[in-house]
Legacy VTK file of the C-alpha trace (Angstrom):
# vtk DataFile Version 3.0
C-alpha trace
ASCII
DATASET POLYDATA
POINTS 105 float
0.000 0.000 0.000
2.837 2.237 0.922
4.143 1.799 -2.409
0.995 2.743 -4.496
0.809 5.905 -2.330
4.234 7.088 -2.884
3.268 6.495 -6.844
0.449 8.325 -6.606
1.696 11.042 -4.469
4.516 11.674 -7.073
2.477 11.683 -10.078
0.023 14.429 -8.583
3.166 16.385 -7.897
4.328 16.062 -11.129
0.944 17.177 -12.929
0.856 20.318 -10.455
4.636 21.147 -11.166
3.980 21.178 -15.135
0.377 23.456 -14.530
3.342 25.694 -12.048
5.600 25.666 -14.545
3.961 26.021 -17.354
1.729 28.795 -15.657
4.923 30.662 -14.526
7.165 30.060 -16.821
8.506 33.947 -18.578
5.751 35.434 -16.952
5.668 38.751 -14.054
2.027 37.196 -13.239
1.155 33.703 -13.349
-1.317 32.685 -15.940
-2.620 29.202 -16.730
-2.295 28.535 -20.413
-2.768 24.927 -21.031
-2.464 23.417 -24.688
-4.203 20.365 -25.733
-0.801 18.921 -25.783
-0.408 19.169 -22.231
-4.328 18.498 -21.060
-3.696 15.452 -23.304
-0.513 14.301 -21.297
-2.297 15.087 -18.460
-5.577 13.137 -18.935
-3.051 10.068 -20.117
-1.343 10.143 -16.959
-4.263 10.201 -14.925
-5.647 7.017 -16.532
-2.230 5.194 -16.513
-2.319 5.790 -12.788
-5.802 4.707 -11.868
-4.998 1.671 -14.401
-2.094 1.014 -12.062
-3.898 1.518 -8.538
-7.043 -0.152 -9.665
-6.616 -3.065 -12.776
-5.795 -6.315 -11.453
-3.203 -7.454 -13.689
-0.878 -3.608 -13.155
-1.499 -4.275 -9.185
-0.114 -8.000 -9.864
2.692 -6.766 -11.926
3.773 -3.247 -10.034
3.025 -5.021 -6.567
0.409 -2.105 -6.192
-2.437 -2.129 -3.851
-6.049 -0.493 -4.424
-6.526 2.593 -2.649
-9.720 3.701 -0.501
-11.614 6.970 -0.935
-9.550 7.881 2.618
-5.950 6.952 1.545
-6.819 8.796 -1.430
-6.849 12.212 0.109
-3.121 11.654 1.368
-1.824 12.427 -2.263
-4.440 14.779 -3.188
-3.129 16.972 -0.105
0.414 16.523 -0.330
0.272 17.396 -4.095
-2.145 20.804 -3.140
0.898 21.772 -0.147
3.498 21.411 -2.427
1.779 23.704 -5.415
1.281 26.296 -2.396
4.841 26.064 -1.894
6.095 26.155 -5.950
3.497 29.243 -5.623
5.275 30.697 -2.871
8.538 30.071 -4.373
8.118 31.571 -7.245
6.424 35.109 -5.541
9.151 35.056 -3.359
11.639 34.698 -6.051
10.093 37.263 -8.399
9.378 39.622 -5.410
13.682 39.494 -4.728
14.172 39.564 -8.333
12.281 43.040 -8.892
13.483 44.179 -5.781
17.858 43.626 -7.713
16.533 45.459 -10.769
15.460 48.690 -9.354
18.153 51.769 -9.941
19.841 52.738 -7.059
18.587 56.155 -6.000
LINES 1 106
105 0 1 2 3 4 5 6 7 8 9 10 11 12 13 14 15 16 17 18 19 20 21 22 23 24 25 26 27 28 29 30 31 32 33 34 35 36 37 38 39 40 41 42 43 44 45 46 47 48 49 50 51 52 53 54 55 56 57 58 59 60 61 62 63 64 65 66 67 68 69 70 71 72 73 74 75 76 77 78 79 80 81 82 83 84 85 86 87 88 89 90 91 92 93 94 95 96 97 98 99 100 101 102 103 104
């Protein structure tokens, strides 16, 4: 079980950091701009992963366990905390960034 929830915990992560990066990425003020590329990877991922938590055969082969509705919420949370904190980062490191370009007065 541990296993399947560290799988599914990095996957969400990974989804939010593409939506951060691709939301922050050249920009002064985030915007989300996804492509159909990207909701396309996206959607994929999220099937290959409920294919792994939830089809027999993937749970025989990956060692994988089904999750309940409860242990379900562990990834969804940890995946929201960390986009909060690639958020954070990045107004923190625009805020110091702005803060280096102003002339000296």
């Amino acid at each position: 079980m541990a296993r399947t929830l560290v799988v599914n915990t990095l996957v969400l992560i990974e989804i939010i950091y593409l939506i951060h990066v691709r939301a922050t990425e050249g920009q002064q003020q985030p915007r989300i701009e996804l492509t159909r590329a990207v909701v396309i990877g996206i959607l994929s991922v999220v099937i290959a992963q409920v294919l792994y938590t939830y089809l027999p055969v993937l749970q025989q082969l990956f060692e994988s366990t089904p999750l309940t509705d409860e242990l379900l919420i562990a990834p969804l949370l940890v995946a929201a905390i960390v986009g909060v904190l690639m958020q954070l980062e990045y107004r923190i490191r625009g805020s110091r960034a702005r803060s280096h370009c102003s002339p000296l007065t």
